[in-house]
C-alpha positions as CSV (number, residue, x, y, z in Angstrom):
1,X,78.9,115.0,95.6
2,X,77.3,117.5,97.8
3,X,74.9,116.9,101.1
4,X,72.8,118.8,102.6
5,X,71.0,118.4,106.0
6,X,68.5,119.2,107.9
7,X,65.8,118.1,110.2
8,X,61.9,117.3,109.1
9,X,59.7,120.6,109.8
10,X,55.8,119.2,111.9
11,X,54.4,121.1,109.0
12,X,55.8,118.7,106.5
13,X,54.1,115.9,107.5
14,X,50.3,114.8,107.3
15,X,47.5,113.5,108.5
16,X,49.5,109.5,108.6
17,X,52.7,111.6,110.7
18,X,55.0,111.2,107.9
19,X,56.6,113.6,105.7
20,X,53.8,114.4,102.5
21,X,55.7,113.2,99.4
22,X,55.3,116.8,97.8
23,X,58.0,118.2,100.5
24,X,60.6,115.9,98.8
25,X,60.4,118.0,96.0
26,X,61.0,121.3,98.1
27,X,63.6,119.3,100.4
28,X,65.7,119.3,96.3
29,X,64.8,122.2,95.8
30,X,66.5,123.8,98.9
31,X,69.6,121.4,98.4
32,X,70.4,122.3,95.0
33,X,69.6,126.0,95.6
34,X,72.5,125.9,98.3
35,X,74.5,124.0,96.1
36,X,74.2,126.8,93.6
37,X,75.5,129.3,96.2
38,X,78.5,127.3,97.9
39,X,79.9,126.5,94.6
40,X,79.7,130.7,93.1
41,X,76.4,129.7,91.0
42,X,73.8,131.5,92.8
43,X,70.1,131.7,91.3
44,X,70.1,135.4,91.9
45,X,73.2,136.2,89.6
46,X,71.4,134.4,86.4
47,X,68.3,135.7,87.2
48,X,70.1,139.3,87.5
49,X,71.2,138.8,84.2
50,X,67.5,137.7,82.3
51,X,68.3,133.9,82.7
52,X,65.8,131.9,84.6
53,X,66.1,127.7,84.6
54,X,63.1,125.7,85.1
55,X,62.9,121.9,86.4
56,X,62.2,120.3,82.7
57,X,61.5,116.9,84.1
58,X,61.8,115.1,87.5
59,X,62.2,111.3,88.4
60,X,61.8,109.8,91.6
61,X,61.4,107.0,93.6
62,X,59.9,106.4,97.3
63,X,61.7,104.0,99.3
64,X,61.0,104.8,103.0
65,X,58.7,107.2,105.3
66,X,60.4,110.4,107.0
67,X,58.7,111.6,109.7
68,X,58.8,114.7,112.1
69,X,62.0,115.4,114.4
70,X,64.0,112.9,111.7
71,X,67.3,114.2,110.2
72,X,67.7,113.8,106.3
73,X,70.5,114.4,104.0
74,X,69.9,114.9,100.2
75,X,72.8,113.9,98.3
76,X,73.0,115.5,95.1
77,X,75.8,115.6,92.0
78,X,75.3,117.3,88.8
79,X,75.8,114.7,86.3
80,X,74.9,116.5,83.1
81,X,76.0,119.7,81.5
82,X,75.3,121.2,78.1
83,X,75.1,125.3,78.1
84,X,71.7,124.8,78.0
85,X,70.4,122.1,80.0
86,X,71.7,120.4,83.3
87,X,70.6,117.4,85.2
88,X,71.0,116.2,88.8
89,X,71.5,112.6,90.4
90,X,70.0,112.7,94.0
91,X,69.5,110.3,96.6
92,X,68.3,111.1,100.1
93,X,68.5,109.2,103.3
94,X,68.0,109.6,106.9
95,X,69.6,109.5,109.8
96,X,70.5,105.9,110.4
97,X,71.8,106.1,106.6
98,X,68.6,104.6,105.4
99,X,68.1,105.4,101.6
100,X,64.2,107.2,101.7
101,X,63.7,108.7,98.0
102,X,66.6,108.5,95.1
103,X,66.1,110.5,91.5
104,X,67.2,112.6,89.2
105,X,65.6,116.3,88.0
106,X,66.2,117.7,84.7
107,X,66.2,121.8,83.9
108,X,66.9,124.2,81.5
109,X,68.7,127.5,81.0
110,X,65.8,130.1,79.4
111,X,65.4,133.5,78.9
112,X,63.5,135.3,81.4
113,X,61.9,137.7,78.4
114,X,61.4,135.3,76.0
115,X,61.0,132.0,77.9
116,X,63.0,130.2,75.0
117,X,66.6,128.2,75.9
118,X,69.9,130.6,76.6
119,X,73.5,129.4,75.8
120,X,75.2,129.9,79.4
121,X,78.1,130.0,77.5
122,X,77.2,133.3,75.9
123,X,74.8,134.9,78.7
124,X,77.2,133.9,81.5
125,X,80.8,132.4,80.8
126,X,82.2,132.6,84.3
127,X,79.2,130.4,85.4
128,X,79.3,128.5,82.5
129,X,83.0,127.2,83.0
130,X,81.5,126.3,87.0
131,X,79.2,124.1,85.4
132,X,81.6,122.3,83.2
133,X,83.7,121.7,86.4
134,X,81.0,120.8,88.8
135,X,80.0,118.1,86.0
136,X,83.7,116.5,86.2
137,X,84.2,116.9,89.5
């Protein structure tokens, strides 16, 4: 499992002081991003090479309000792998450990000239084996 944390931005919230329910999706966005790069997987190297991978579905569930100065952590584990799609598990919770918004998003692996699904197997095999192992990790 990976964290990532951070502290809610004033611009994130909205006119009722707490965090607009759009940012959670930017708040995954960021961890997985950075997840990506700690574990040798950044975006740039697939897009370098033509391969682009789109959310294909997301899931989630509000539980609690975040609101300005709060710490969060999004917790995130890649808990699906096929060479052409991936999904991730996510919860994220604040600073008292209170769960605030769990899920899962769903992606793809696509060509960035063609827009149709790439094998990571064949187009990057170095990145490819990272998945597998970030999946049974």
């Amino acid at each position: 499992m990976y964290e990532y944390t951070r502290k809610v931005f004033y611009y994130e919230t909205d006119k009722m002081a707490v965090v607009h329910h759009s940012n959670f999706l930017r708040w995954l966005e960021e961890a997985r991003t950075e997840y990506f790069d700690v574990f040798g997987m950044p975006y740039e190297r697939t897009e370098e090479h033509g391969v682009l991978s789109p959310v294909t579905g997301l899931n989630l569930r509000f539980i609690r309000f975040a609101r300005f100065g709060d710490a969060f952590t999004v917790r995130l584990k890649l808990i699906k792998y096929t060479g052409v799609r991936f999904d991730v598990a996510f919860t994220i919770v604040n600073q008292d450990g209170e769960l605030l918004c769990e899920g899962e998003s769903h992606h793809a692996f696509i060509s960035a000239e063609t827009y149709r699904p790439v094998s990571l197997a064949r187009a990057l095999p170095q990145i490819h084996e990272k998945m597998k192992l970030c999946v049974e990790a």
